[in-house]
C-alpha positions in Angstrom: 111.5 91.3 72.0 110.7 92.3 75.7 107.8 94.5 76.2 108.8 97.5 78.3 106.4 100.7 79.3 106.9 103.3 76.4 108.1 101.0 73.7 105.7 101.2 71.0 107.5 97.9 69.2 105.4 96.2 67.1 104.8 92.4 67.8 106.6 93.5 71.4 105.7 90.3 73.5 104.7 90.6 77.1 107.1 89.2 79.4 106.0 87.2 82.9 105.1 89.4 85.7 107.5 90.9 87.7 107.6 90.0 91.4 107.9 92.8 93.4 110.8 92.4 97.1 110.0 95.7 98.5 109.3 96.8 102.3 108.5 99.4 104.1 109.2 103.1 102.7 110.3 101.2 99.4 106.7 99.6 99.0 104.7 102.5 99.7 105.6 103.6 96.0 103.1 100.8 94.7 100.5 103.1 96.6 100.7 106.1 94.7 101.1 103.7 91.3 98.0 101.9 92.2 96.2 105.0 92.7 97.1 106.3 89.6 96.4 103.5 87.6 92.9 102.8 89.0 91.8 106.3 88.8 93.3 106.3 85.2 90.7 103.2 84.3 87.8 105.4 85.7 85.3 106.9 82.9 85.8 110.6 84.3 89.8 110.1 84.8 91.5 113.5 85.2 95.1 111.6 84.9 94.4 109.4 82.3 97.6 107.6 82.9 97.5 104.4 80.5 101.3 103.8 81.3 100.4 103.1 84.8 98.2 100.6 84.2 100.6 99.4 82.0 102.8 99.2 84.7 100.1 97.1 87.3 99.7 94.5 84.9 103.8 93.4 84.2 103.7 93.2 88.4 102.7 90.3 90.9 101.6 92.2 93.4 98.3 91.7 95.9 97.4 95.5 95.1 93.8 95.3 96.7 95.4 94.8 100.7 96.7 98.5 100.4 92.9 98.8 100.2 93.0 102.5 97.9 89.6 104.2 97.7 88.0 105.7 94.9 88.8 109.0 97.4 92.1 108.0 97.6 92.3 107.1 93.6 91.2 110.8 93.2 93.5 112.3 95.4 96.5 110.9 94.2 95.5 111.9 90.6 94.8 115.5 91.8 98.0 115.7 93.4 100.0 114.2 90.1 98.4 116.2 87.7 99.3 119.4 89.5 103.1 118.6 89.5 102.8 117.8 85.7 101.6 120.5 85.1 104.3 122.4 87.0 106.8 120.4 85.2 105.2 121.5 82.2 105.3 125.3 83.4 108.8 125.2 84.0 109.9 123.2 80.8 107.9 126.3 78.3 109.7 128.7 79.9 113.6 127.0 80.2 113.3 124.7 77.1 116.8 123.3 78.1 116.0 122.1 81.3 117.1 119.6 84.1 114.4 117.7 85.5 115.3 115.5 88.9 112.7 113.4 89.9 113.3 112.5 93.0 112.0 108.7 94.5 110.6 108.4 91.3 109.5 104.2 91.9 107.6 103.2 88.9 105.6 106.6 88.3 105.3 107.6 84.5 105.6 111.4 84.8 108.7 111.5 82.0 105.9 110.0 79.8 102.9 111.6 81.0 105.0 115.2 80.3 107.2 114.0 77.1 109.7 116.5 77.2 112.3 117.3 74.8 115.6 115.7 74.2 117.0 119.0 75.2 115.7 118.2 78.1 117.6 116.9 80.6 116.2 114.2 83.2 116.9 112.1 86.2 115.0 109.5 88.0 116.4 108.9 91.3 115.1 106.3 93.5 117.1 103.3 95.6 119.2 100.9 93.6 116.4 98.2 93.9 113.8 100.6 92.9 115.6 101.7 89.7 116.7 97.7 89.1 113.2 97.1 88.4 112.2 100.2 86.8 114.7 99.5 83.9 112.9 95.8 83.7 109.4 97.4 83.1 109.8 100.8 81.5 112.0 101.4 78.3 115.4 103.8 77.8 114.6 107.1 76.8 116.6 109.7 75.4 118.0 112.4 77.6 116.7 110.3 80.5 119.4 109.1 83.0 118.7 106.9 85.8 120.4 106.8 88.9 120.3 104.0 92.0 121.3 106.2 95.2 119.3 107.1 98.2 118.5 110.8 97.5 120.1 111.8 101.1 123.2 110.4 99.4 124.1 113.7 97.6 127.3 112.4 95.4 124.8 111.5 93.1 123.8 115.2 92.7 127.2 115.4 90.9 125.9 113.6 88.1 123.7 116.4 87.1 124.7 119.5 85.0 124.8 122.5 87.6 124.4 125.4 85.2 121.1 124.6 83.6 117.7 126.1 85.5 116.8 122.8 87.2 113.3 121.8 88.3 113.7 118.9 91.3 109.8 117.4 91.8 109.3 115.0 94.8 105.9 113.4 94.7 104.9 110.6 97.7 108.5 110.9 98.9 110.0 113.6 101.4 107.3 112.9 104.4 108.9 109.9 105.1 112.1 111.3 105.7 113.9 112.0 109.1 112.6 115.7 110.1 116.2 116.9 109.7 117.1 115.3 106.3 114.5 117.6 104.2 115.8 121.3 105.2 119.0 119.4 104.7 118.6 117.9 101.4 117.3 121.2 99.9 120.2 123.3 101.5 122.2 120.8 99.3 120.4 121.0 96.3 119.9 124.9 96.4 123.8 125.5 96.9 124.5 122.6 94.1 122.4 123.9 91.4 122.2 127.7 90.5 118.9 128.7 89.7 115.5 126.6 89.5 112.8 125.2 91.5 111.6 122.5 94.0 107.9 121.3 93.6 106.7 118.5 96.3 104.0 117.2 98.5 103.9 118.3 102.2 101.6 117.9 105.1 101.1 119.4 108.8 102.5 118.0 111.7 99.0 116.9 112.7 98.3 115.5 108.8 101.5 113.0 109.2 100.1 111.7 112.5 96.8 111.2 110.4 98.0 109.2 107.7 100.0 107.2 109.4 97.1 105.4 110.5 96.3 104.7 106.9 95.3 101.2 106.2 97.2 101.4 103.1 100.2 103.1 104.5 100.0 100.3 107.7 99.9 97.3 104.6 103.7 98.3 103.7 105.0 99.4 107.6 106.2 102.6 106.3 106.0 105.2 108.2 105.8 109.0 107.9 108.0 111.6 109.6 108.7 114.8 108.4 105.6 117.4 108.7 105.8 121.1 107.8 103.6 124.1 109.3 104.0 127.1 108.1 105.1 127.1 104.6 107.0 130.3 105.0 109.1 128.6 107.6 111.2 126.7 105.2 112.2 130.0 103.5 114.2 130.8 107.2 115.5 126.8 107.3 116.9 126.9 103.5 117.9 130.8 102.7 117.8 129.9 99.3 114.7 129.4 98.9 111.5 131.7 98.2 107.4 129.9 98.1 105.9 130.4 94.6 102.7 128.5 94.9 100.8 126.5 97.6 97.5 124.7 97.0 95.8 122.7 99.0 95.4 120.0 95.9 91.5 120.4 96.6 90.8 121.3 92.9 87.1 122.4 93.4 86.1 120.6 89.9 87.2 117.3 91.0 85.4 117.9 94.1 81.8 116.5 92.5 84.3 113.0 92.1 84.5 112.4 96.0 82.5 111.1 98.3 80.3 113.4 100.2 81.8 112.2 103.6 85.6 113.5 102.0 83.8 116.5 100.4 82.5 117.5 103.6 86.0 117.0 105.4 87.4 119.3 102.8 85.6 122.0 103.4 86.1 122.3 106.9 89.9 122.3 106.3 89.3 124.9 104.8 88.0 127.2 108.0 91.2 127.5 109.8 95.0 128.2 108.4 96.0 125.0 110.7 93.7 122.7 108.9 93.9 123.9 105.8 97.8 123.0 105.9 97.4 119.5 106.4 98.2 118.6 103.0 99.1 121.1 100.0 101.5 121.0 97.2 104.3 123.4 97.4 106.8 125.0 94.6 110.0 127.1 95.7 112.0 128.8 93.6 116.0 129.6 94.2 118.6 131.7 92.6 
């Protein structure tokens, strides 16, 4: 029997590594795996995500020339657990749930969270992505994949419309065309009825910045859509209303970093401008 990510088979026999034909936007999802799975094999991990180490070892990949550092590692980690634990927010209070996890590559998060099979959930990513997510992770029950660029909405008709439906974007909507995100929500907010849109977001001046990112310059992606005042999406997409921002600068992770990155930190902290170069955001609509 094939050995897939979240089958708990006995005997299950490792397969040969999967080789990996990704570019650009597409690649950059090894990034955020990567991160997760090194910071996961690190004595004080606060992700502890065994499934994406899983997931390193079934691929043939030359993961060390997107060059992650142990800041980096820390940071994606941060930024991970605070959407699961949103996830996990939303599912206590609407038990019967849709989930869409939007670009979800090879992340684990339906595992890390382990909803219900009331629950229902969708990973969305290209048709390539999802081809070689169903090689490496096993079927789940109540979980539906689906291979369409998310700025392809037909797909959305594929979800139930009448359930409160949390959509989480992790890694994803910065590299977007500026006009596609306000967009994309406007679509999703007039599909659905009620829920709630959780994501990563940076400043104008924060895309610039990590553009120049050895690991983001390894793939050739490149990021585009930055977001300044948080409040200013509110006026772009009616529907929606900000619940949360944090700055994912969780202050007991901050003894983890580097003294160089903990230093940096703080000082985005002095000004409104700075501070909004990265944060994670949650909206609610309905």
């Amino acid at each position: 029997m094939e050995r897939q990510i979240g089958d708990e088979h006995e005997g299950a026999r490792v397969t040969a590594k999967e080789s990996i034909q990704l570019t650009q936007e597409r690649e950059t999802l090894l990034i955020t795996l990567y991160g997760k799975a090194e910071e996961s094999r690190l004595s004080d991990s606060l992700l502890q995500d065994h499934h994406a180490v899983g997931v390193i070892e079934r691929l043939d990949y030359d993961f060390p020339k997107l060059r992650v550092t142990r800041d980096g590692m820390i940071s994606v980690a941060i930024r991970s657990k605070t959407l699961d634990d949103w996830t996990r927010d939303f599912l206590v209070r609407h038990p019967d749930a849709t989930i869409l996890h939007l670009g979800c590559g090879l992340d684990s998060r339906i595992l890390r969270v382990d909803p219900s099979e009331e629950v229902a959930w969708f990973e969305v990513d290209f048709p390539e992505v999802i081809a070689l997510r169903q090689r490496i992770f096993a079927e789940r029950e109540g979980c539906r994949v689906i291979g369409a660029s998310i700025l392809d909405s037909d797909w959305l008709d594929a979800a139930p419309r009448d359930r409160p439906t949390l959509v989480v974007a992790e890694g994803v909507l910065p590299y977007l065309p500026a006009a596609a995100v306000p967009e994309l929500f406007r679509q999703i907010t007039e599909y659905f009825e009620q829920g709630e849109i959780a994501f990563d977001a940076y400043s104008r001046l924060g895309v610039k910045t990590l553009n120049f990112l050895p690991s983001i310059q390894a793939t050739g992606a490149r990021l585009r859509w930055g977001l300044g005042d948080s409040r200013s999406l509110e006026s772009q997409v009616p529907r929606l209303s900000l619940v949360a921002e944090e700055s994912g600068l969780d202050p007991r992770q901050m003894t983890r970093i580097s003294w160089p990155m903990r230093t940096l930190a703080n000082l985005t902290q002095l000004a409104p401008p700075l501070r909004r170069f990265g944060r994670l955001l949650r909206y609610r609509f309905g």
